[in-house]
C-alpha positions as CSV (number, residue, x, y, z in Angstrom):
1,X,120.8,111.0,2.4
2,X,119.5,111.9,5.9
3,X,118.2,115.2,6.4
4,X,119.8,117.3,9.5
5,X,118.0,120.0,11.2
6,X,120.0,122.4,11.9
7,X,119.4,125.8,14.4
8,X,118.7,127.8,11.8
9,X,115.8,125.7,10.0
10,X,114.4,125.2,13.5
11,X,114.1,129.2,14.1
12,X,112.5,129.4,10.4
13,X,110.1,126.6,11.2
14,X,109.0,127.7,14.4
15,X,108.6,131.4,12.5
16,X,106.5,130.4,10.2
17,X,104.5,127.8,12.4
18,X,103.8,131.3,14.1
19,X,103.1,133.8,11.1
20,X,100.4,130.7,9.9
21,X,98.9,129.9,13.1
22,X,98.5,133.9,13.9
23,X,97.0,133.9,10.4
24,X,94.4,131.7,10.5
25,X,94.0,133.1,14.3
26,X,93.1,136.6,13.0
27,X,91.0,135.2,9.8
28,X,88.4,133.5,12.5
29,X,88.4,136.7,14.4
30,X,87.3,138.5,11.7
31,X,85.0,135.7,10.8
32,X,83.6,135.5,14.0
33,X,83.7,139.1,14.9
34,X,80.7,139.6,16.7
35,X,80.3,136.3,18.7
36,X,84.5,137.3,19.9
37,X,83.2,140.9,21.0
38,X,80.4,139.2,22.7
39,X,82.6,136.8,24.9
40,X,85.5,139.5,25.4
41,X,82.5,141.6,26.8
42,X,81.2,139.2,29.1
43,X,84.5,137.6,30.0
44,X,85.6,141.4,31.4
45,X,82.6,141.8,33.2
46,X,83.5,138.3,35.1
47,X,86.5,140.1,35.9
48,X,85.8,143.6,36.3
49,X,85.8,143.0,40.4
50,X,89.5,141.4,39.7
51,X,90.2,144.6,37.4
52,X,89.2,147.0,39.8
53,X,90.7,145.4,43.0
54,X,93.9,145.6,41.0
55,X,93.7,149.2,40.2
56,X,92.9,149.9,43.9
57,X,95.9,147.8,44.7
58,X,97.9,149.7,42.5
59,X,97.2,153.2,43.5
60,X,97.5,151.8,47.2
61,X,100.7,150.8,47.2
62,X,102.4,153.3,47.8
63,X,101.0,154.1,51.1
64,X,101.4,150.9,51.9
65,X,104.8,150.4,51.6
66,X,104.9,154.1,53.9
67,X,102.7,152.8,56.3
68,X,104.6,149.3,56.7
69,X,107.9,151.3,56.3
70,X,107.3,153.9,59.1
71,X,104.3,153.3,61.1
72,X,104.6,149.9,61.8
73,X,108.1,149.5,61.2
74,X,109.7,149.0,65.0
75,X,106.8,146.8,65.7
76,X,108.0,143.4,67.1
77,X,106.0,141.3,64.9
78,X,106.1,139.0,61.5
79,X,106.1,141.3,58.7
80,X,102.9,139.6,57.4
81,X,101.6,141.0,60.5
82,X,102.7,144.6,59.4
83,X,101.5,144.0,55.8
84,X,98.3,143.2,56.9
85,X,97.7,146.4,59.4
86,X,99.4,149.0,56.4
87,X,97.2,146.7,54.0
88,X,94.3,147.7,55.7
89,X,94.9,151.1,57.2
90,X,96.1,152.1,53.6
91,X,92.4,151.2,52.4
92,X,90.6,152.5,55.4
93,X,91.8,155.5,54.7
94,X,91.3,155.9,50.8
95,X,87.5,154.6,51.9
96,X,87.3,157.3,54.1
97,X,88.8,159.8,51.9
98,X,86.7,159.0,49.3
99,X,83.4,158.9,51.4
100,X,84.3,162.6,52.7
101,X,84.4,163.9,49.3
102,X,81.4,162.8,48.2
103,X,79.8,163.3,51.5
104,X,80.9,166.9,51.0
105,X,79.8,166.9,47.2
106,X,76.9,165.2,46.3
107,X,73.9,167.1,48.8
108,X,75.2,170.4,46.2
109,X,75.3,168.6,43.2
110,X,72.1,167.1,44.3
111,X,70.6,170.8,45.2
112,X,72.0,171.9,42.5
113,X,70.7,169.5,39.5
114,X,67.3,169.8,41.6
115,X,67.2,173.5,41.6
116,X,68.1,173.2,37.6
117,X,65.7,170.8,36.9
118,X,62.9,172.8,39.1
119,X,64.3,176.6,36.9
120,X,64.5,174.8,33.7
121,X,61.2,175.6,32.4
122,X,61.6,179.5,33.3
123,X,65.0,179.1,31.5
124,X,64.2,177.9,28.0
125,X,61.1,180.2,28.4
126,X,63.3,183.3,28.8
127,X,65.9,182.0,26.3
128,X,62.6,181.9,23.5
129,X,62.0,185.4,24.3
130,X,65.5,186.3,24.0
131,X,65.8,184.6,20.8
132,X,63.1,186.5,19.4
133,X,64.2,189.7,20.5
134,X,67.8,189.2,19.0
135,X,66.1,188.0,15.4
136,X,64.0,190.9,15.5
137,X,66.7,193.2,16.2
138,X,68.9,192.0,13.5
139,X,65.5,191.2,10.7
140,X,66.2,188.0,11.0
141,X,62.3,186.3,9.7
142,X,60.8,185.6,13.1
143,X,57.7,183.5,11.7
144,X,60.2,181.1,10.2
145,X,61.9,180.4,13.5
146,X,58.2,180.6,15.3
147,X,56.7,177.8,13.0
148,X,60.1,175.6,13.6
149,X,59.8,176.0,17.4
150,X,56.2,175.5,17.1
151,X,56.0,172.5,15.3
152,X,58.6,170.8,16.6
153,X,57.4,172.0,20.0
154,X,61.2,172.4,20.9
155,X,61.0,174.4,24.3
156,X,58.2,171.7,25.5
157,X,60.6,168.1,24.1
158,X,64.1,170.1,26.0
159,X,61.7,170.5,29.1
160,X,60.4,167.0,29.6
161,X,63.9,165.6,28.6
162,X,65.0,167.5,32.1
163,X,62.3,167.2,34.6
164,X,62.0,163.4,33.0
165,X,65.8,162.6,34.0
166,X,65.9,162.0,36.9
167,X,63.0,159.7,37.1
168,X,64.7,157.5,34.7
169,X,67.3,156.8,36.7
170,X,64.8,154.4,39.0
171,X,65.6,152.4,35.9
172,X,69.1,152.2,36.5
173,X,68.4,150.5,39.8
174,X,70.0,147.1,38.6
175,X,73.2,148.5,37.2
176,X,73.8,150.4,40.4
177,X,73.5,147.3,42.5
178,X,75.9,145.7,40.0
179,X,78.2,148.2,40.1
180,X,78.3,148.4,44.3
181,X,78.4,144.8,44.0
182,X,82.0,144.7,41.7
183,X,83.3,147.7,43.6
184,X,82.7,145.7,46.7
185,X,84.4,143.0,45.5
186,X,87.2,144.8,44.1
187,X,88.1,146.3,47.7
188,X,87.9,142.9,48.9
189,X,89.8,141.4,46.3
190,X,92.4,144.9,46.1
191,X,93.0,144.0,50.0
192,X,93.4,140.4,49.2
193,X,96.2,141.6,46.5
194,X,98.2,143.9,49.0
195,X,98.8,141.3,51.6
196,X,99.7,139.1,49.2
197,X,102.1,141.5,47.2
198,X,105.3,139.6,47.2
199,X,103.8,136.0,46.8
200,X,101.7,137.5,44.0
201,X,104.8,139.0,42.2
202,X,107.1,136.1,42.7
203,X,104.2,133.7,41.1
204,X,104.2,135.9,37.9
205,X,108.1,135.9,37.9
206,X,108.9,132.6,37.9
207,X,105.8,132.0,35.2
208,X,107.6,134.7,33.1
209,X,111.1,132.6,33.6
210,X,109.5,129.6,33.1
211,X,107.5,130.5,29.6
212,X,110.4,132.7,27.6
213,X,114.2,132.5,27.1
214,X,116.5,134.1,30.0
215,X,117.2,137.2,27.8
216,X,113.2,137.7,26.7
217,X,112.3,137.1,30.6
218,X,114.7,139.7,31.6
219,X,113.1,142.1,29.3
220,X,109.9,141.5,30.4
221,X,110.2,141.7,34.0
222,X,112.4,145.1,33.5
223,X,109.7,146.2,31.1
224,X,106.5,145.8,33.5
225,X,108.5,147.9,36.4
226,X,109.0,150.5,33.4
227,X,105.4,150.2,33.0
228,X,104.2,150.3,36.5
229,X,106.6,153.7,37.1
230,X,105.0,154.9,34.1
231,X,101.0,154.5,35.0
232,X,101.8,155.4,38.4
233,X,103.3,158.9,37.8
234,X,100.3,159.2,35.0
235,X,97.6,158.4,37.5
236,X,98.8,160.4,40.5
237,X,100.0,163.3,38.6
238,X,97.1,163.8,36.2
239,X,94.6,163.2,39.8
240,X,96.6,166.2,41.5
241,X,96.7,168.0,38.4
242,X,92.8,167.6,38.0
243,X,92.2,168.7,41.7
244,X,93.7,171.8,41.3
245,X,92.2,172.5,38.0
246,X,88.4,171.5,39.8
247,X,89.6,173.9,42.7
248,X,90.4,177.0,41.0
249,X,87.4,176.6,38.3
250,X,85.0,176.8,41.2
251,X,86.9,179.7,43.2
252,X,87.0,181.4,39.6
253,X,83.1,180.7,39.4
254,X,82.2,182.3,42.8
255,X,84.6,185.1,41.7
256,X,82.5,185.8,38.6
257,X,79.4,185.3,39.7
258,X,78.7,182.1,37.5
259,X,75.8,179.4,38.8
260,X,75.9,176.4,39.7
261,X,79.3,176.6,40.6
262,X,80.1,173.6,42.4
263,X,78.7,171.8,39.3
264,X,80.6,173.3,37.0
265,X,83.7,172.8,38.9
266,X,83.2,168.8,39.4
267,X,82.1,168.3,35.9
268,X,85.7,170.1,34.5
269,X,87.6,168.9,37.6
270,X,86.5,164.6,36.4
271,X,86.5,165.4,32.6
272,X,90.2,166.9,32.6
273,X,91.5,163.5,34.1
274,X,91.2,162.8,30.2
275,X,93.9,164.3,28.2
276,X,93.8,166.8,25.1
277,X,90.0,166.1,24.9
278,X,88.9,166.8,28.5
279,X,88.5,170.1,28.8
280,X,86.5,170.3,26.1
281,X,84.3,167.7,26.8
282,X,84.1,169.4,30.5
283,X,83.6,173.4,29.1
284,X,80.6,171.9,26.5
285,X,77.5,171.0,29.1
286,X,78.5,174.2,31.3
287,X,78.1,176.2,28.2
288,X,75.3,174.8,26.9
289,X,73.8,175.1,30.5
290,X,74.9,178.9,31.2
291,X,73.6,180.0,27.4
292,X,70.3,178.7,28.0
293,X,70.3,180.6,31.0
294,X,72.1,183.9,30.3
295,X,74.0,183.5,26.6
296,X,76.3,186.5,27.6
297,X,77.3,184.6,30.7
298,X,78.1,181.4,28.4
299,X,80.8,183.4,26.7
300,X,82.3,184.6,29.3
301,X,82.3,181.0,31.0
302,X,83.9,179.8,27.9
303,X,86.5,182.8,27.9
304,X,87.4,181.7,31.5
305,X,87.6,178.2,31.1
306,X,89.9,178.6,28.0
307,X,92.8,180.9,30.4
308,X,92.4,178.0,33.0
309,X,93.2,175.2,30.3
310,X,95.4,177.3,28.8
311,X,97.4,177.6,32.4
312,X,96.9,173.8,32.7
313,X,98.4,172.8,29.4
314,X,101.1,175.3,29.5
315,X,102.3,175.5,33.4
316,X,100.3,173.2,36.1
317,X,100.0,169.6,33.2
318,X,104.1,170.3,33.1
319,X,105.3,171.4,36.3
320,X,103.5,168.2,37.4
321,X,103.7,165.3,35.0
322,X,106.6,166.4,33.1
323,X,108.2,164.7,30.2
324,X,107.8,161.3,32.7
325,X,105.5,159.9,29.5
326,X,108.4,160.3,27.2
327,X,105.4,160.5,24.1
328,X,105.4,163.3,21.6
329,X,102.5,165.7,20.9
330,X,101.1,163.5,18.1
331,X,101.6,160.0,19.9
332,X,99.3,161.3,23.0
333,X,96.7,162.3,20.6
334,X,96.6,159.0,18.8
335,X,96.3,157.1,22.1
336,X,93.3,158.9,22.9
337,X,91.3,159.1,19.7
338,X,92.4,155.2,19.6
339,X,91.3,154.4,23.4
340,X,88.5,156.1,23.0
341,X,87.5,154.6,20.0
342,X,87.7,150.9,21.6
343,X,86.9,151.6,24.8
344,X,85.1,154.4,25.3
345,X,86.1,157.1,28.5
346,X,88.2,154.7,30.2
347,X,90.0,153.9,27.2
348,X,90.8,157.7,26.7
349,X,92.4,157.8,30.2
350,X,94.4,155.0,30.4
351,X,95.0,155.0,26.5
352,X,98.0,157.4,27.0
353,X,99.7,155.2,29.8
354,X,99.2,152.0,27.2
355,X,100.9,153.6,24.3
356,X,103.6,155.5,26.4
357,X,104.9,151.4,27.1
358,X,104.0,150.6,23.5
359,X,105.8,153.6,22.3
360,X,109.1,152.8,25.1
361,X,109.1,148.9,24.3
362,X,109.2,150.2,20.3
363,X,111.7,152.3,20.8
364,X,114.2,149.9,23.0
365,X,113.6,147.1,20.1
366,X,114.7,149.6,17.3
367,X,117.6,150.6,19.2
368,X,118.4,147.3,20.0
369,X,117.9,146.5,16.4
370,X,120.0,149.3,14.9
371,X,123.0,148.1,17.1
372,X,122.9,144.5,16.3
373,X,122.9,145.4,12.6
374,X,126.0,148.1,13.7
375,X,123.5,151.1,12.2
376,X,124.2,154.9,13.4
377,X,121.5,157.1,12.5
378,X,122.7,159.7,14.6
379,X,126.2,159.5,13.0
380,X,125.2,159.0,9.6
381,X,122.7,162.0,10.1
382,X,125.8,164.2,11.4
383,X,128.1,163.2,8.3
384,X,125.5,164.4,6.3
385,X,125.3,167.3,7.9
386,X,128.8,168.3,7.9
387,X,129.0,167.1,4.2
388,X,126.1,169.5,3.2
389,X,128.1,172.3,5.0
390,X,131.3,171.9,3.8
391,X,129.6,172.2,0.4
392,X,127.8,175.1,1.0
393,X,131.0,177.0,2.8
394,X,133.1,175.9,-0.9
């Protein structure tokens, strides 16, 4: 008797060909744990310059497309030639942007880490003698507290751990001229992947035909312009929204009378481009900074930064970003504790973006599911509604 193969034993075949070849896939990754995380590590850094010429790309594009669209629009040339010129205007200008801000910033974050690293010493001298005072005045034992501090020689170890920082950054010397190198690279390689936009995108669409079915393809391609709408409004929204929020903590700082204001103001402005845990990880240094100066001062610095996150989470984060995520409360803190957890303070920001796709491309394959199976949960749930009432009304 010959043996037919029909459709149906081909699918099963090739589905379990996957579930054991994924198996034994994930049981030499655990096996091989550390020598994977090794070459994952130093295959990324081979392709940071790639990574970060595509993010530059990617937040580019848009004024490209303007600048192509409207500047050089009526220009009687190939529209290679007008790619190229919004290409490179678009990154001339976000060079130059960039250079003003932290042309602007970094002489008074400079004075101002100098002039704290210069003060320190008086300040975690005055903070002892407030210390003592306050355990005096409440009989707290002072001798206790005077052989800890003694001992352990705490004032001295806090004040050689500042005046000894900035020194050690001479030893950074070779990451920095890594780090210039990739980011040069990655603006060349960013430019590169402007004026080649359309090629680029066609390349990766006919792959994506090519390797899946018509319908998976489809899904796909529709799924990555879901994705790219998605990190774009994320990116750009939480940037304006983290402006603002740097803005008005320093106008509020000058207002009050807090130091090192411009400091304060960058250091909350960067850390609230993370969600849910930025502003506390921004509010935590300036507090431990203003309570070793003036403790009195630290509370009302944390009073103040609480209102302005509480205006940020409630008003500014949703008049700009919206519901444009489409993630509930719970599935925006998973993404960060997760992102985090793998890759540290980049995987927090873009951890949110990640799962919003995860969480949309989940949420179209149940539906899609539900349907094919001819299951309404929505229906079903209103039956039992109505049931439930019509037995509590008899």
């Amino acid at each position: 008797m010959r043996f037919k193969m029909t459709d149906e034993i081909h699918k099963k075949v090739w589905m379990y060909s996957i579930i054991v070849a994924v198996g034994i896939l994930l049981y030499f990754a655990l096996y091989r744990f550390q020598q994977l995380a090794s070459f994952f590590s130093s295959f990324f850094s081979l392709l940071m310059p790639f990574i970060l010429g595509f993010a530059i790309a990617f937040i580019l594009n848009g004024p490209m497309m303007f600048f192509e669209a409207k500047l050089f629009g009526k220009l009687r040339c190939s529209k290679q030639v007008k790619r190229n010129l919004s290409a490179l205007l678009s990154l001339v200008l976000f060079i130059a942007i960039v250079c003003f801000l932290l042309a602007l910033l970094i002489p008074q974050l400079v004075e101002s880490i100098t002039s704290l690293v210069k003060s320190f010493p008086g300040y975690a001298a005055d903070f002892q003698v407030f210390a003592i005072d306050f355990m005096k005045e409440h009989d707290i034992n002072v001798e206790i507290i005077n052989k800890f501090i003694s001992d352990y020689n705490i004032v001295g170890k806090l004040t050689e751990f500042v005046t000894s920082a900035l020194p050690q950054m001479a030893k950074l010397t070779y990451q920095l001229g890594s780090t210039l190198l990739n980011v040069l690279l990655g603006i060349i390689s960013g430019l590169y992947m402007m004026m080649d936009k359309e090629r680029l995108l066609r390349y990766f669409k006919k792959l994506n035909y090519a390797i899946f079915p018509k319908n998976v393809a489809e899904y796909t391609h529709r799924l990555m312009l879901s994705s790219s709408q998605i990190f774009n409004n994320f990116i750009i929204g939480k940037a304006i929204d983290s402006l603002i929020i740097g803005i008005l903590c320093y106008v509020g700082s000058i207002l009050l009378g807090f130091p090192y204001a411009i400091l304060l103001s960058v250091v909350v402005g960067v850390t609230n481009m993370i969600p849910v845990f930025g502003p506390f990880i921004g509010a935590i240094p300036g507090i431990v900074l203003l309570f070793i100066i003036h403790p009195i001062t630290a509370v009302y610095y944390a009073l103040f930064i609480l209102v302005l996150q509480q205006f940020d989470g409630n008003i500014l984060g949703p008049l700009i970003l919206g519901d444009k995520l489409g993630l509930p409360s719970i599935g925006i803190l998973f993404s960060v504790v997760i992102g985090g957890g793998l890759f540290n303070v980049v995987g927090m920001f873009i951890g949110v973006p990640c799962f919003a796709v995860i969480y949309m491309a989940v949420r179209e394959w149940t539906h899609y599911r539900l349907e094919k199976r001819h299951v309404d949960l929505d229906a079903s749930s209103q039956s039992v509604h109505d049931a439930m009432h019509v037995e509590m009304v008899d």
